[in-house]
C-alpha positions, 0 to 999 in steps of 0.5 A, a space after each residue: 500500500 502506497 503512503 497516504 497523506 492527508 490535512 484537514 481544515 478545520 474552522 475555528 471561527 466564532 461562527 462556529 461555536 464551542 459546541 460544534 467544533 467540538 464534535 468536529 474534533 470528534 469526528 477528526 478524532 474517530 475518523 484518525 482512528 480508521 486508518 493504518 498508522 503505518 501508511 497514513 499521515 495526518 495533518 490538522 490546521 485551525 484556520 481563525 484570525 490566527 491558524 495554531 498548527 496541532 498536528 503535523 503532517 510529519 507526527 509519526 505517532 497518527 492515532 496518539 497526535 490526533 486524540 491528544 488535541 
């Protein structure tokens, strides 16, 4: 199986409230959870009036980086 890199977007405008983006938090979280740590990449970015980088795309460790945020 070839590698797989993904990066996810998540908004975390005020628009979108404590409540919601808490359950996309979820869904990032469980959605990490499906794939293959060993072939699999995941990066996460928060775009607002500032942009924190939580996970790298470079983080070894998938399911672990991913559930810690």
């Amino acid at each position: 199986m070839e590698h797989l890199a993904i990066v996810l977007v998540l908004d975390g405008s005020g628009s979108v409230g404590n409540t919601d983006f808490n359950k996309v938090k979820k869904w990032v979280k469980d959605l990490a959870a499906k794939f293959d740590i060993s072939s699999t990449s995941l990066g996460v970015v928060q775009y607002s009036h500032y942009t924190p980088r939580y996970v790298s795309v470079n983080d070894w460790m998938l399911t672990n980086s991913v559930t810690a945020v």
